[in-house]
C-alpha positions as CSV (number, residue, x, y, z in Angstrom):
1,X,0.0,0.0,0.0
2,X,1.2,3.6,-1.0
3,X,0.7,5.9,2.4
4,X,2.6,8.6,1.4
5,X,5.0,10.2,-1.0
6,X,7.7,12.6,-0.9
7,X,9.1,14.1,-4.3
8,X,9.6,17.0,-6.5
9,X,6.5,18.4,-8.5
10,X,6.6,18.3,-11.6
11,X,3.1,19.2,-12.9
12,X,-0.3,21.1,-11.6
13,X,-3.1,20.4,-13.7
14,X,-6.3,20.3,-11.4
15,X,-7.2,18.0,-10.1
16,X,-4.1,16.2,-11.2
17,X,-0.1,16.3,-10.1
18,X,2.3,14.5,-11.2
19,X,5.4,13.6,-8.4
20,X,8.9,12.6,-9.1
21,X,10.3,10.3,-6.0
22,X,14.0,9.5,-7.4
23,X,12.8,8.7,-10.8
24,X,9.7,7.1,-10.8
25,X,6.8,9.6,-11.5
26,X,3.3,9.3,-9.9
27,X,-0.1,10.9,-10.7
28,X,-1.9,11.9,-8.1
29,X,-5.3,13.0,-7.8
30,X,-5.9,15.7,-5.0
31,X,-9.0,17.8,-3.5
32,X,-8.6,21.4,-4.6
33,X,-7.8,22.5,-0.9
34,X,-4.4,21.0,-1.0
35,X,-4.1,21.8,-4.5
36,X,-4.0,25.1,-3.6
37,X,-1.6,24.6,-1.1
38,X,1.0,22.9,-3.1
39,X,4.6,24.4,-3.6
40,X,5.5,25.9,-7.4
41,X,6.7,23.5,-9.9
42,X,10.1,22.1,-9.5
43,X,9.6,22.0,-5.3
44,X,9.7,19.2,-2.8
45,X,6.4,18.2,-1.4
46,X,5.0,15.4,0.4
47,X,1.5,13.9,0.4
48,X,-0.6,11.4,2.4
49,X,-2.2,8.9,-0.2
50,X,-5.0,6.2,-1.0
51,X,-4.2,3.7,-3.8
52,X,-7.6,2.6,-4.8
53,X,-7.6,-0.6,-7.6
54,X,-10.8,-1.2,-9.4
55,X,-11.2,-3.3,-12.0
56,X,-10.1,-0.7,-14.6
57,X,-7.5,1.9,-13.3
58,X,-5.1,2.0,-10.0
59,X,-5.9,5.6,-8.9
60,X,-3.7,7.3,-6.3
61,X,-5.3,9.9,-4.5
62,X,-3.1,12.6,-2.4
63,X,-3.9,14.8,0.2
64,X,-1.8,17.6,2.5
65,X,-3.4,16.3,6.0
66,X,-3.8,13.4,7.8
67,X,-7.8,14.9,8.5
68,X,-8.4,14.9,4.7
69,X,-7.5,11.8,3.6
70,X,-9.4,10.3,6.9
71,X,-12.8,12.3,5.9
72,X,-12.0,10.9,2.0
73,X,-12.1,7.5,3.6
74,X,-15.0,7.8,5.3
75,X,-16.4,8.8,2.5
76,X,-15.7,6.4,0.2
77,X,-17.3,3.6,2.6
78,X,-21.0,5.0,2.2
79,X,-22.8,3.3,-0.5
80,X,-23.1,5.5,-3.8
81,X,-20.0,7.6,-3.0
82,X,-17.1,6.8,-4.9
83,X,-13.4,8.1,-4.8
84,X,-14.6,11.1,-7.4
85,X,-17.8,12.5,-5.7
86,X,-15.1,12.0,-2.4
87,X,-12.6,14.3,-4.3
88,X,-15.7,16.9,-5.1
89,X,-16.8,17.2,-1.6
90,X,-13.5,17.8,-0.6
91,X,-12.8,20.1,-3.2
92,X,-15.7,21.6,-2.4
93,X,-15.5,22.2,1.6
94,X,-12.7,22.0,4.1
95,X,-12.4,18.8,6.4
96,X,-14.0,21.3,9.4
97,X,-17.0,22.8,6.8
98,X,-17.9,19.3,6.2
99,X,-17.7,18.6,10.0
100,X,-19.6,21.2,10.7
101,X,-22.3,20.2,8.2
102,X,-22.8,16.7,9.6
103,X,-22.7,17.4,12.9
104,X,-25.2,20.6,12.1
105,X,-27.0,18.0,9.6
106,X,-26.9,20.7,7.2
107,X,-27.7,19.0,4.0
108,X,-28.1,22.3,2.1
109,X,-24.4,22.9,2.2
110,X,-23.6,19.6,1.2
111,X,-25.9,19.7,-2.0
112,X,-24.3,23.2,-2.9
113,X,-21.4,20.7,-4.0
114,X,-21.4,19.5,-7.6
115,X,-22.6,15.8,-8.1
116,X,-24.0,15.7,-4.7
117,X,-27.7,15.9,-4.9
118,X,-30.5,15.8,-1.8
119,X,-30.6,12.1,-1.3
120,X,-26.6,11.8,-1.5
121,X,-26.5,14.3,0.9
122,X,-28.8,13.2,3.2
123,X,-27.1,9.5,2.9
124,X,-24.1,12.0,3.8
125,X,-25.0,13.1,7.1
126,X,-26.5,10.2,8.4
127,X,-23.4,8.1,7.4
128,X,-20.9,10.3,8.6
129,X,-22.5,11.6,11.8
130,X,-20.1,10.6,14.7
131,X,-16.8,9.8,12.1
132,X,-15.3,13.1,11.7
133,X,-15.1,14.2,15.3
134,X,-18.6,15.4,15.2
135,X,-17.6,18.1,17.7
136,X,-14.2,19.6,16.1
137,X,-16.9,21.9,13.3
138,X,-18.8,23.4,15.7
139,X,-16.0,23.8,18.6
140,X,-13.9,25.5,16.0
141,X,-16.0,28.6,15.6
142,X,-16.3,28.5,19.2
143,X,-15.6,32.3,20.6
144,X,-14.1,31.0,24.3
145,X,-13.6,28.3,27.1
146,X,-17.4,29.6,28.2
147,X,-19.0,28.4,25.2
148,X,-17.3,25.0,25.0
149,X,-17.8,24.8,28.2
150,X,-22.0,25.4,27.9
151,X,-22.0,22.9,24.5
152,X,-20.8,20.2,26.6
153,X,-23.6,21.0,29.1
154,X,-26.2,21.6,26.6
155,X,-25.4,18.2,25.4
156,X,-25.2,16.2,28.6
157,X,-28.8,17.6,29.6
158,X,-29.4,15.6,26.5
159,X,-30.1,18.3,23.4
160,X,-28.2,16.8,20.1
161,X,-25.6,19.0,18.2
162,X,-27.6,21.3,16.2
163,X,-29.5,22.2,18.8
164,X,-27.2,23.2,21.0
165,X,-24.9,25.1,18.7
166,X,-28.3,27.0,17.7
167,X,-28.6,27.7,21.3
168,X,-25.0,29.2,21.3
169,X,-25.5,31.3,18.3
170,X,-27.9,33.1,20.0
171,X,-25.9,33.8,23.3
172,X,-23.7,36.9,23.8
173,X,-20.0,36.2,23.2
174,X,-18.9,37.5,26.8
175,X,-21.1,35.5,28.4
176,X,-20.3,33.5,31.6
177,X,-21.0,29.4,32.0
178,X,-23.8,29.4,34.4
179,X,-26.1,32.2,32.7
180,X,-24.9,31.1,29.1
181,X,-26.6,27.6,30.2
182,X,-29.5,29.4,31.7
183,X,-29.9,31.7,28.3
184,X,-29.7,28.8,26.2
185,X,-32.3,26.6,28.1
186,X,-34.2,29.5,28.0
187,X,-34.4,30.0,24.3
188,X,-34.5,25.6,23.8
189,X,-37.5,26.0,25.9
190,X,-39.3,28.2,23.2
């Protein structure tokens, strides 16, 4: 199995590179965030991989983080979702956007994504809900300790992630732990 490689790039033809390691040249098939993020031509880079084999074609995929190529292979276990509609919903949101989406269950930002229509999307976040760190979208774009702190509590009192994080949108950013809880049982109570 091909994990990772280290080499100099060659060529950048999206979604395409091609990577020299001491001779031997590999195309690799990346999500347009590391794309981006690739070094000019003629630099050293290294990327993560997944060798898929089908019946027709050995495909390499590469990716700059360790939490991309984990969301690609979570999505390439739910039925329907192949390594190319993978590469799109990568290409189309960040590893934390689509995080954020599941754990939100926010299919309309999913189907904003080429190829990826309502039932995909809604397979989507059913699938992947609990296999991306369900927490990591909505703690990111969390202001302070406070509001971690009041998530958590939302969540043991039982109220599931959207909820919750639409109970914290609603709270004042200085807000302390005891009357953020208060405030957001308050407005869950409506």
């Amino acid at each position: 199995m091909i994990g990772k490689l280290t080499g100099q790039l060659l060529e950048k033809n999206p979604p395409e590179v091609l990577l020299d390691c001491r001779g031997v040249g590999y195309e690799v098939l990346v999500p347009m965030s590391t794309f981006y993020n690739l070094p000019g031509v003629g630099e050293q880079v290294s990327l993560l991989t997944q060798f898929i084999v089908r019946e027709d074609a050995q495909l390499l995929y590469g990716f700059a983080t360790a939490q991309e190529r984990q969301a690609f292979r979570e999505l390439i276990k739910i039925s329907g979702v192949g390594p190319r509609t993978a590469l799109a919903v990568l290409s189309g949101m960040g590893v934390a956007d689509l995080a954020q989406a599941v754990s939100l269950q926010e299919a309309g930002r999913l189907v904003k994504v080429p190829g990826i229509g309502k039932k995909t999307a809604e397979r989507l976040l059913l699938e992947l809900k609990g296999k991306l760190g369900v927490d990591i979208g909505v703690r990111q774009h969390l202001v302070n300790d406070a509001q971690a702190d009041i998530l958590q509590a939302l969540q043991a009192l039982g109220y599931n992630d959207k909820e919750a994080a639409a109970a914290l949108k609603a709270l004042p950013a200085d807000v302390g732990v005891s009357e953020g809880i208060k405030l957001a049982l308050k407005s869950l109570a409506r």
